[in-house]
N, C-alpha and C positions, 0 to 999 in steps of 0.2 A: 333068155328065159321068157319063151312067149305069153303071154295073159290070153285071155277068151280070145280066142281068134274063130269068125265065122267060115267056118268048113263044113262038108257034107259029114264028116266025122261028127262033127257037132250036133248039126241040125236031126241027123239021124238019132239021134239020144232025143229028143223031142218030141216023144212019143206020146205021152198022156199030161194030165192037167197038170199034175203035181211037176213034174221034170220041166214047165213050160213057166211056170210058178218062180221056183229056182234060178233057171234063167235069167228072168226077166228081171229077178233081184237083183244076179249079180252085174248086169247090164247096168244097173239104176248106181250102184257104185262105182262104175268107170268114172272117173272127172270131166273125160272128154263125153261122155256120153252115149258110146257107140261103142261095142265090139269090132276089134282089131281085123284084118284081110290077111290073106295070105300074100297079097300085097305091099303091107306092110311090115312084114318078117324079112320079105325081099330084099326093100329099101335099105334094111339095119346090114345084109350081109352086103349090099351090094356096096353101104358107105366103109364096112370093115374094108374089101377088097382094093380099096381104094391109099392112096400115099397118106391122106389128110390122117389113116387112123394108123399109122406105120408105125408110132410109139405104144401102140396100147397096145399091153400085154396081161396075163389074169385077172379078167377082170369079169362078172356076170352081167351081163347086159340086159335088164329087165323091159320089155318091149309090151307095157300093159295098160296103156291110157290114163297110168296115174291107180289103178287098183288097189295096187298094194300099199300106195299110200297111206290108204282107209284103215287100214288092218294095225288095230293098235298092237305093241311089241315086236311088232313085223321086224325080221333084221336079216340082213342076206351075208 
């Protein structure tokens, strides 16, 4: 479950004041501080692919700098 991730998908919705406004809110709620890469989406499948995550099975993998944290009654 990917969080903000900076993409040209993204950046292209950043069209006027208000959409840029928004943004920069949800940015200010990250914990880590930063919007995610598509680099960092990579990393999560590329450690699934791997032996170390052989036992994990249905599971939602939330990849959001801590986002959702914030978000009171939040439940996955």
């Amino acid at each position: 479950m990917p969080g903000l991730i900076a993409t040209e998908g993204v950046q292209a919705q950043l069209r006027n004041d208000d959409a840029m406004v928004e943004h920069q809110t949800k940015v200010a709620r990250i914990p880590l501080g930063h919007e995610g890469t598509p680099r960092d989406i990579a990393n999560m499948v590329l450690h699934l692919i791997t032996e170390e995550s052989n036992y994990l099975t249905g599971s939602l993998l939330i990849v959001d700098g801590g986002y959702s944290l914030g978000i009171p009654g939040y439940q996955v």
